[in-house]
N, C-alpha and C positions, 0 to 999 in steps of 0.2 A: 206495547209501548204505552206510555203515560199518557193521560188525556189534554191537549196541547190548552193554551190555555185562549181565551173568546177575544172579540176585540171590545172596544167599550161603547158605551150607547150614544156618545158625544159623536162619534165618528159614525156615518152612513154612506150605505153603496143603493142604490136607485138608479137601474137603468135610465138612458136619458132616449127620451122619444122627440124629440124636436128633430130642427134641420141646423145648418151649422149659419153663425150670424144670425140677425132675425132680432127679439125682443131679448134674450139671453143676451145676446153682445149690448146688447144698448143699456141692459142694466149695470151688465161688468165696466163700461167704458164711465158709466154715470156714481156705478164704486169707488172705482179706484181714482177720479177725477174730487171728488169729494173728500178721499181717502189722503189727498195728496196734502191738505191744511194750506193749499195755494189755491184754491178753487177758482175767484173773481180770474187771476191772473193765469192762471191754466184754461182758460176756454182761450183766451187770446192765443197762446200757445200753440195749441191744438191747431186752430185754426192755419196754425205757420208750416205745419207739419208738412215735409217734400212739397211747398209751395216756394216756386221764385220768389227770391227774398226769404225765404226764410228757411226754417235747418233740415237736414238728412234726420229722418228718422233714426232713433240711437237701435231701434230692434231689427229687422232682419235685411237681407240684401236684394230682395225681389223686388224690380226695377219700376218706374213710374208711371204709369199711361201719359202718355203724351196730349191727354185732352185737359183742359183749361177746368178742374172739377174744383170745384169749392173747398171740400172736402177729399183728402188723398192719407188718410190711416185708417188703421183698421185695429178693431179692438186691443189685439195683443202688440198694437204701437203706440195707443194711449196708455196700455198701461204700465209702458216704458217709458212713453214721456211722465207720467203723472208719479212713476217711482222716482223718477230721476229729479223732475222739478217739486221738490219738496219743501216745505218749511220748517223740518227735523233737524235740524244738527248734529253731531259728534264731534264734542268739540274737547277744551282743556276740563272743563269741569265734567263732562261725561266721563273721561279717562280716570281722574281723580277719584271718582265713585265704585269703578269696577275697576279691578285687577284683572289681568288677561288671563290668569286662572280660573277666574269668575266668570267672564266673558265665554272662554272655551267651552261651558256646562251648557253653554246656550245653543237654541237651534240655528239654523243657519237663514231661517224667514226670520228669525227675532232681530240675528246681527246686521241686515240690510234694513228690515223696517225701524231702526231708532235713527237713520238721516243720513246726509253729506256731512264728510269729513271736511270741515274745518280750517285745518291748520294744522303744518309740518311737528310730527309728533316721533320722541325717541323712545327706544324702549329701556326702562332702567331695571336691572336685573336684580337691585337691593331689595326693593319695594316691590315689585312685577305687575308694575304698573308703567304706561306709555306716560311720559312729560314732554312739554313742549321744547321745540328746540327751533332757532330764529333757521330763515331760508341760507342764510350764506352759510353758516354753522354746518348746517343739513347739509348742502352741494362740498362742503369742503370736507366732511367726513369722508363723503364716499368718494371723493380724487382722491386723498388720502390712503384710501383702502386700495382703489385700482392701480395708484403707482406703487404700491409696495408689493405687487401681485411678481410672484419670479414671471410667469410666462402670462399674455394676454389668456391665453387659452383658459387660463382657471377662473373667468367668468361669463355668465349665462346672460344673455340679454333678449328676455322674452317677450314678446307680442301682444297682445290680444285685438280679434278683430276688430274692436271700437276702435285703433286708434286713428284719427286722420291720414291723408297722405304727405302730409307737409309734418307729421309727427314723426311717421313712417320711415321718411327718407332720412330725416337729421337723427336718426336712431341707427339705420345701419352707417351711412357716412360715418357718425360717432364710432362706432362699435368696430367697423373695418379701418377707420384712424387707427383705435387703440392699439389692432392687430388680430381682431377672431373673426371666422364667419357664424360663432356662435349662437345660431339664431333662432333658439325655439320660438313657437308660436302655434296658435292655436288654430289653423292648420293642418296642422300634423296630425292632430285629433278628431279631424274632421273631414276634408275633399283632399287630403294630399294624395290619396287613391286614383283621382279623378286629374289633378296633374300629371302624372307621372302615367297614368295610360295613354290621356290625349295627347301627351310630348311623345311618346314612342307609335301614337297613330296618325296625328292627323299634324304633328309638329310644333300645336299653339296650347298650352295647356288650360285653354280657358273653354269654356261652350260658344258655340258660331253663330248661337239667335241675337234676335232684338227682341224685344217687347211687341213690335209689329207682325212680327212671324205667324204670333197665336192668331191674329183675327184671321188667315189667310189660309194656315195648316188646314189639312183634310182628319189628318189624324195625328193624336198626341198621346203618348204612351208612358204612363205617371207608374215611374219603379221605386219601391224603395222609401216614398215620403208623404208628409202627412202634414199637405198646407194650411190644412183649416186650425191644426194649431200653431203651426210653424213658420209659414210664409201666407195667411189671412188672404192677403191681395191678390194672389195664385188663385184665389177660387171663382172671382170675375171673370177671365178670359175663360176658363176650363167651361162656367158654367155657356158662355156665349158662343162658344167652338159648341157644345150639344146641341143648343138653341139653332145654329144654323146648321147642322147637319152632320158636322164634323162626328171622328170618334173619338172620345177620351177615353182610353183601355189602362184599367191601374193595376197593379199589381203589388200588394199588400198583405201579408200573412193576418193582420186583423183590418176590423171594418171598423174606418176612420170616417166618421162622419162627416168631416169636408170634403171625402171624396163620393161620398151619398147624395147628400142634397144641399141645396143652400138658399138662404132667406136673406136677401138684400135690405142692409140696413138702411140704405140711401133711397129706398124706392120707396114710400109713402101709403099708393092703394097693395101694394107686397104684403107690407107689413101688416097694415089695416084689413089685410083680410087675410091674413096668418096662414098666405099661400108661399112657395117655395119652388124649386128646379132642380132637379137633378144635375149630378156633375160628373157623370160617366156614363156609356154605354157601357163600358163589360167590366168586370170586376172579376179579379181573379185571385187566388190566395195561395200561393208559392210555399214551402217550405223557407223556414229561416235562412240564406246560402243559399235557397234553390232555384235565385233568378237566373244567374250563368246558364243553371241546364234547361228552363225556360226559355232563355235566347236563344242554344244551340236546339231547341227543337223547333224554334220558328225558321230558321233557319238550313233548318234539316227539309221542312217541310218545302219552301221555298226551292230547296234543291231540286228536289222531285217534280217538283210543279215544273221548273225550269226544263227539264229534260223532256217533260210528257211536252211541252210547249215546243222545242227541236223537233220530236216525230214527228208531230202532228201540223209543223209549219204553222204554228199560229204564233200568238206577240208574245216578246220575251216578256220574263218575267224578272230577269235582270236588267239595270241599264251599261249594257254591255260598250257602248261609247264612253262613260264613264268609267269604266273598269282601266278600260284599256288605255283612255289619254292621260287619269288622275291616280293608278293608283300600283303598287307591285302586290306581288305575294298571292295571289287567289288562290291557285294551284295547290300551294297549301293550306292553304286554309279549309277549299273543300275538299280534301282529302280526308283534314280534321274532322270535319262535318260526317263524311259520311263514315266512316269507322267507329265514331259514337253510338254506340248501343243505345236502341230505342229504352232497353229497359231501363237502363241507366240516366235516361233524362228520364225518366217518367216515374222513378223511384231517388231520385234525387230533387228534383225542382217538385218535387207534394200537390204536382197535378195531372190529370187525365192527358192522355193524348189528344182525346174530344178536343180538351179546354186549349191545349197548345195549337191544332192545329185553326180551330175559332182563333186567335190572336191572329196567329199567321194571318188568316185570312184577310183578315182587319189591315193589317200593317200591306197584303199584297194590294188590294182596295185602293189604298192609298196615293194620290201623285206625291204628294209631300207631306213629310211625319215629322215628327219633334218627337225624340225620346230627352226625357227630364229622370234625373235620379237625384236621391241626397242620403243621408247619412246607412238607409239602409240596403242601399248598395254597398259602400264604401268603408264600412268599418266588419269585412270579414279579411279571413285570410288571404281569399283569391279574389281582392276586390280586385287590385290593377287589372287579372285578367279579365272577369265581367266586364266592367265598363270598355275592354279590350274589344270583349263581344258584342257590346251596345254600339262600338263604332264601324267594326266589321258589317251588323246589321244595315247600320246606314247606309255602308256604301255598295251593299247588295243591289239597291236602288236606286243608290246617285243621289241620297238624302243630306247632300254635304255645300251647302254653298250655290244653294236657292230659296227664294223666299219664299217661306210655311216650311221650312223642313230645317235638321239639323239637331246639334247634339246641345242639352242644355244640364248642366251640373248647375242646382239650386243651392246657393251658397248660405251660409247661418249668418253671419254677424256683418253687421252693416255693411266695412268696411277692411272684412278679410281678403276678397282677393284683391285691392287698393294694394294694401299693403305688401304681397305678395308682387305687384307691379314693382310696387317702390322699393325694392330687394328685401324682404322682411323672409333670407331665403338663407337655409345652413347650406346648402348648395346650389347658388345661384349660377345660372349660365353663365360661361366665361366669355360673352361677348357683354353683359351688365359687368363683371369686373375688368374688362380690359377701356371700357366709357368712363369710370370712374379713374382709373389709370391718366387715362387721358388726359381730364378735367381738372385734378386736383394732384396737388404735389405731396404724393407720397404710395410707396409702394402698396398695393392689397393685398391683402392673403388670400393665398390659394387655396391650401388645406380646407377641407370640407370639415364644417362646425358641426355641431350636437345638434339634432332633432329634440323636440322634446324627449319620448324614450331616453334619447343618449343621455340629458342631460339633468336624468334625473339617475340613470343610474354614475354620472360622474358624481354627483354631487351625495351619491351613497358611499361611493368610494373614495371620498377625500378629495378627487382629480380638483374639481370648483371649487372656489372658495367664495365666490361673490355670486348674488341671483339677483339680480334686477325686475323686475314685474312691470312692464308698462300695461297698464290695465286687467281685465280678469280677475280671475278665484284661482290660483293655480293650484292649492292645495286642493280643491275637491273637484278641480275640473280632468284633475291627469286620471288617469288606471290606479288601482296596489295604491288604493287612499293613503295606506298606515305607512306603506314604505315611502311614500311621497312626501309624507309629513316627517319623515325619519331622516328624510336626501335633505329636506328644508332647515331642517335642525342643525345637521351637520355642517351649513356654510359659517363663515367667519360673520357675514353682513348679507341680510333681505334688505331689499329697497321695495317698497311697495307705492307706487304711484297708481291711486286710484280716486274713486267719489266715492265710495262706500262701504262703510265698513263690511269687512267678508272674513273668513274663514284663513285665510292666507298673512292675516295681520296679526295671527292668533299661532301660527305654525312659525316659529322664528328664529335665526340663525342665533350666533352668540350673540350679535349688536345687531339692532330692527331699526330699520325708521319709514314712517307710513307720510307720505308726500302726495297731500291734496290736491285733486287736477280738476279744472272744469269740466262742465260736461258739454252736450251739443247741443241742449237746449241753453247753457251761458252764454252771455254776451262777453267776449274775449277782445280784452280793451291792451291794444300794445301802445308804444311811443307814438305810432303816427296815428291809432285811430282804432275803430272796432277792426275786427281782421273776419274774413270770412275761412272756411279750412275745406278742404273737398275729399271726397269719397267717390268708389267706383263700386256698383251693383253687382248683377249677377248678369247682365248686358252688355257690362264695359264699357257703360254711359257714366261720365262725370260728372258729379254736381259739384255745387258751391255751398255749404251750410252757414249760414248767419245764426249766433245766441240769440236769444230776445229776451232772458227774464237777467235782471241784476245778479251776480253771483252772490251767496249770502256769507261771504267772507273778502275782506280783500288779502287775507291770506291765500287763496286757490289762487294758482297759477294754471297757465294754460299746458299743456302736452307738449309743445314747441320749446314753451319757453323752459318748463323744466330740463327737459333733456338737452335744450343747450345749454341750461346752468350748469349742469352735473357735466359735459364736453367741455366748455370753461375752466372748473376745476379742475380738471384733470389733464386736458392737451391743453392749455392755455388760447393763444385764439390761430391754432395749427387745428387741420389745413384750409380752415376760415374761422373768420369771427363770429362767433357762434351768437353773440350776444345782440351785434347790430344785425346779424339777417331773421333774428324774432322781433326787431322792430317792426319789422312791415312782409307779410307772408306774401307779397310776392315775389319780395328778392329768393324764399325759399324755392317758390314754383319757379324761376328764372335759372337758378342750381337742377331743379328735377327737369326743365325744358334740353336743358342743355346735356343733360344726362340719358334723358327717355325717348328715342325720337318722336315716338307717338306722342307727346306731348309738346310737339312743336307749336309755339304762339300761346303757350296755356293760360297765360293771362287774360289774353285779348280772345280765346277763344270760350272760354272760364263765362263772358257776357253774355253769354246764349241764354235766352229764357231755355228751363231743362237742362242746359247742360250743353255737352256734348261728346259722340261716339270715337274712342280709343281708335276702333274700327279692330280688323280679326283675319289673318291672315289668310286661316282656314275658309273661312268666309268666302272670303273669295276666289278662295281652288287654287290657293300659293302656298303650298307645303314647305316649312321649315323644318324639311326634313335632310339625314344626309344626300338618298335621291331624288331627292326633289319632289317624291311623292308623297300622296298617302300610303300607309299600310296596313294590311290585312295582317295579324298578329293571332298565330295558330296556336292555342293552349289546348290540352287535353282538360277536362274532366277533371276535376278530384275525384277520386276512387271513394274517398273516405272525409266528410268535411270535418269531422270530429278531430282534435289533434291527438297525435299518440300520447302526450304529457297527461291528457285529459281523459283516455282511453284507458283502462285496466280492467283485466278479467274479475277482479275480486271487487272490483267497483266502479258499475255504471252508472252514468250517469239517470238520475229521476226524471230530469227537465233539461231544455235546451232554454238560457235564457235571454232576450236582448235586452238592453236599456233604452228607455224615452222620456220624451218631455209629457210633463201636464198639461193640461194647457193656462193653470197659473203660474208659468214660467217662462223663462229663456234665459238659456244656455244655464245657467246654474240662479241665476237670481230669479229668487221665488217669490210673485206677486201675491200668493196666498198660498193657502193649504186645500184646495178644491181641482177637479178635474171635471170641467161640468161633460163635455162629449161621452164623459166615459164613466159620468155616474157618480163620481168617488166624491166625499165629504168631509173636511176635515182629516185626512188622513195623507201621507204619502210614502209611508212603508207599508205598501201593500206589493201581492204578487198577484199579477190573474192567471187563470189557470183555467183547460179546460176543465168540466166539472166529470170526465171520465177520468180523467187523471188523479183530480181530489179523490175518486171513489177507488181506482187502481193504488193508488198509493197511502189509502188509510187515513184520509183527513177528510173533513169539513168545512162546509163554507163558513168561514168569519176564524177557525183557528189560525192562531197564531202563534207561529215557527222561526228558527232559525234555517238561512239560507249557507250552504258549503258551499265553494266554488271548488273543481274538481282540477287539481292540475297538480303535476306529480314532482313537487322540487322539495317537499317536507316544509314549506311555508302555508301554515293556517290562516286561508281567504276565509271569512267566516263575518255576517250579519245578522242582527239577532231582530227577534218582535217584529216581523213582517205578518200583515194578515194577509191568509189567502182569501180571495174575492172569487165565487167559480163567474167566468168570463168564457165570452165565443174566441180563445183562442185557438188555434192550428191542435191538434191533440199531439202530445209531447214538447210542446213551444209553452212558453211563459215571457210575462213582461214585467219589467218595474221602473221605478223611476230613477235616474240620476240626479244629483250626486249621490245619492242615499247606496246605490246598488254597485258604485263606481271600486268600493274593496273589492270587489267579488270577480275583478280584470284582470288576470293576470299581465305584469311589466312586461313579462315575455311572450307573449300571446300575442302577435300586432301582423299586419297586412304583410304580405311576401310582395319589397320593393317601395312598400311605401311606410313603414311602423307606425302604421296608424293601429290605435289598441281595437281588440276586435269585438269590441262593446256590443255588435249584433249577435253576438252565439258565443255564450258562457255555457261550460257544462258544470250542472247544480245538482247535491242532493238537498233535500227537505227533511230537517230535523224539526222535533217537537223542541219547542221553546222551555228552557228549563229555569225557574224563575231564581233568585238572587240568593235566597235562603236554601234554597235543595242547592244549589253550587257549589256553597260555602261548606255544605256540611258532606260533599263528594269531596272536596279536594281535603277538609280534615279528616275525612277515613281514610284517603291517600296517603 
């Protein structure tokens, strides 16, 4: 084959030897703080960050320590405050300069670093260029467009986890007035794996810890995720559970430096003497998919142990009072257990027996555990049943609703499971719709709404005509990039209600219009006053967030108030006045009090320095189940994690691949082009690869390829100019970054039970990269 072609010298890979946090983080927080053109008034800021009185951090949802710190962010939260609080614009005259043809050519670090959107912007199709359009103008378009829709159903009313809960609730209320439960969200993309297993195990679809848990746990068992780029704040407790004794046991197909070691930014003589901690005892490296068969061998192994403990009359090793008072199904469950072929977890989960039964041992050790997972549990095919496994685990023990122990799904965006509270759900329980029944005069719908998946292939198929966007990239955050941009194309009207220009404002129905919103670090000024708006973590702790910097337009509107302008226009003020309850957001919490029971008094309880706890049903050994139990939920094995779409004899696949973050990112907004953990410079289409597979498969380190995605429907998944980087991955595993690798998903590829896309395990060939000129001159001998 041809000689692929190099990457360029601008761009560098440099293993990275430090520890994770430390003098690195202090420079990146002193970057991007600098970088922001707000500097004086961004230290102020910073300082507000998850402090009483002041706002929810806008980046991830890992919950607060409850001690009085000065300081409460961590690198990858300032450089979400300092992207967010900018003094960049996009404004009328930005539009005017670039045509959104122009724009499109652009990367997607370029379209977020030129600022905050402005001001309510239409897209004119003459010109193809965005021009301004006045707030009522904008809200009266889009009533316009929803009442002339034949059935509600043909619009999409999507999520993203920034939005508040007081946005959250006036968004579905809005949405199930109109008539749909059409309710993608991002989500779906993310822990909806982790719902939909703990509702069919344990009844509550949330995790059971507090933040308190970790100082107390014996041992914590980290699957799946990779805090030190993704949740920073995670690596405090982890490191101080090692410190005193505890085990942190992680399980990871690569080595993530937050789960190595860590250099406390806030510790003074730490830094000054460029010393660090460890943040594990054991470290394990699973196959891609092969945590399930890792659980069923710890579990396997437990069995045994269980047994030899009955002959021999010594202490169980289950807690069999708990089995028996909290929980049905065991019976079959070990049945499942034992009919599992040893060889079969041990050639599926890509580790030794040795290494499983070392886990086991760890987790029997244990009075009380915490298993944590996040995305890379949750986005394969068998995630429901995994995490199905991860609960089974627990309750082998009685690890369900005591303190230090329990089940923890590590949530991404601030304010995603809030939202999912506040029904931000295509299938919400029918005791949330039969409360809103109740409360408000007008029937709900029943019909179960569009997931994302669903409602990107309605909106391919004509079914949608309308896609609304509260927050997010939806264009590069879905699966099948090119078809997602093709489902966006094909609506009548995009609404995009954001802060920053993105990719999704560029992807546009026949008529666009991009509706400026505040952010969390605004100061949000309604008729009676500033408003403060709240969020719920990965704890089900509420806060309160107060803005502090001026908005730099008094064109943005708040989240609230938009989407009651756009409920305004459209129901008029059926079945409330939309416009007097964004006067004052407590009459909104006074609607969700009345609606949520857990949210009884939310005003008056709202005054808690911190917050305060939802509280978890699970928790406290009250199953919301139909028997009132927990349950043990018996899956076999996959035979085969590969899907057969992706399976053919005449073509196997080269690599198994997943997608992940930088760690100049989140979720899709890219704070730069660097990956320091992991080496990378200037670059973010790269692939790492073991370096026997580079040699197995004919390439070299720094070539540069096109990547196939392998799935059998005659649709060409295909990304071009990725360099390979050879990296300590799993041998036949590879990794790259999203959105960049997000084509390479198939729409049809997604979780069994929960369609979530199965972004940890793509199957990829590795073409050599054919440059622009040889293309041009194959397709003219064609």
């Amino acid at each position: 084959m041809s000689r692929p072609t190099r990457f360029q010298p601008a761009a560098r890979y440099q293993p990275y030897e430090g520890p994770a946090g430390g003098w690195g983080a202090l420079r990146s927080v002193a970057q991007s703080w600098l970088d922001s053109g707000n500097a004086l008034k961004n230290i102020r800021t910073l300082l507000k960050t998850n402090q009483n009185g002041g706002f929810d951090c806008p980046g991830c949802a890992w919950g607060d320590s409850p001690h009085d710190d000065r300081v409460k962010f961590c690198e990858n939260g300032a450089k979400a405050v300092n992207w967010e609080a900018t003094k960049r614009r996009v404004d009328a005259q930005f539009f005017a300069r670039y045509s959104v043809s122009q724009l499109s050519e652009q990367s997607d670090y370029w379209l977020e670093y030129q600022g905050r959107l402005t001001q309510p912007m239409r897209y004119d199709e003459a010109t193809d260029h965005y021009v301004p359009i006045d707030w009522d103008d904008a809200l009266a378009m889009i009533g316009a467009h929803l009442q002339k829709l034949p059935s509600p159903h043909q619009a999409e009313f999507y999520t993203s986890g920034r939005a508040s809960n007081e946005a959250a609730f006036l968004y579905q209320l809005f949405g199930r007035a109109f008539g749909t439960n059409n309710f993608p969200d991002c989500s779906n993309m993310c822990h909806e794996a982790s719902g939909v297993a703990l509702v069919g195990s344990i009844g509550v679809g949330k995790g059971t810890v507090t933040f308190d848990d970790f100082a107390v746990s014996d041992a914590i068992f980290v699957l799946g995720q990779n805090p030190g780029t993704n949740h920073p704040r995670m690596l405090e407790p982890l490191r101080e559970a090692v410190e005193r004794g505890a085990q942190v046991v992680c399980f990871n197909p690569l080595k993530e430096r937050g789960l190595e070691r860590f250099q406390h930014p806030q510790k003074p003589l730490e830094m000054l003497g460029n010393q660090d901690a460890p943040t594990n005892t054991a470290y394990f490296r699973p196959n891609l998919g092969g945590d399930m068969a890792a659980l069923r061998g710890m579990a396997k192994f437990l069995l045994q142990w269980e047994r030899e403990a009955q002959q021999q009359g010594s202490a169980a090793i289950f807690d069999h009072a708990f089995i028996a008072e909290h929980t049905r199904g065991i019976d079959e469950y070990l049945n499942e257990v034992e009919t599992t072929p040893w060889a079969l977890i041990e050639q599926q989960s890509g580790l030794s027996l040795d290494e499983i039964e070392q886990a086991a041992r760890m987790y029997r050790r244990a009075d009380r555990t915490i298993i944590c997972w996040a995305m890379g549990i949750t986005q394969h095919h068998h995630s429901v049943a995994t995490i199905q496994e991860i609960a089974n685990l627990l309750m082998l023990r009685g690890n369900l609703g005591k303190p230090g122990a329990g089940a923890c799904p590590v949530r991404g965006h601030s304010n995603v499971q809030g939202d999912r509270t506040m029904g931000i759900n295509e299938r919400p329980p029918q005791s949330f719709l039969d409360a809103l029944e109740q409360r408000f005069p007008f029937k709900v719908p029943r019909e179960h709404g569009h997931n994302t998946v669903e409602a990107i292939n309605a909106m391919l198929a004509g079914q949608t005509k309308i896609f609304i966007g509260l927050g997010g990239n939806f264009a590069q955050a879905t699966p099948d990039s090119p078809r997602t941009h093709d489902a966006l194309r094909n609506c009548e009207l995009t609404v995009q209600i954001s802060t920053k220009l993105n990719r999704s404002h560029l992807t546009i129905g026949k008529q666009a219009l991009i509706l400026p919103c505040l952010g969390r670090t605004d100061i949000d000024l309604q008729a009676t006053g500033p408003q403060a708006v709240t969020v719920e973590d990965s704890f089900s702790m509420v806060h309160a967030s107060w803005g502090q910097l001026q908005p730099l337009s008094v064109q943005m509107r708040s989240e609230p108030a938009i989407i009651a302008g756009i409920a305004a226009a459209t129901l008029g003020k059926r079945p409330v006045d939309w416009l007097w309850l964004v006067e004052d957001y407590e009459r909104i919490r006074d609607l969700i009090e009345t609606t949520i029971p857990e949210f009884a008094d939310f005003n008056t309880r709202l005054q808690q320095p911190g917050g305060f706890y939802l509280g978890n049903a699970a928790a406290r050994r009250t199953w919301n189940t139909a028997s009132g139990h927990a349950h043990f939920r018996s899956h076999p094995l996959p035979l085969n994690l590969l899907p057969e779409q992706a399976s053919r004899a005449d073509n196997v696949p080269d690599l198994i691949l997943q997608t992940l973050r930088s760690h100049d990112q989140y979720n899709t907004s890219l704070y730069g082009l660097n990956d320091r953990y992991r080496g990378v410079k200037g670059m973010r289409k790269v692939l790492f690869v073991n370096p026997s597979d580079l040699e197995r498969l004919g390439f070299e380190n720094g070539d540069v390829v096109d990547l196939l995605s392998l799935w059998n429907d005659g649709i060409e998944r295909k990304v071009r100019g990725f360099t390979l980087l050879a990296y300590d991955t799993p041998a036949g595993q590879a990794a790259a970054y999203y959105p960049e690798a997000n084509p390479l998903v198939p729409l049809e590829s997604f979780g069994e039970g929960s369609h979530t896309p199965t972004s940890k395990f793509i199957a990829i060939k590795i073409l050599p990269t054919i440059d622009d000129e040889t293309r041009r001159g194959l397709i003219a001998s064609e």
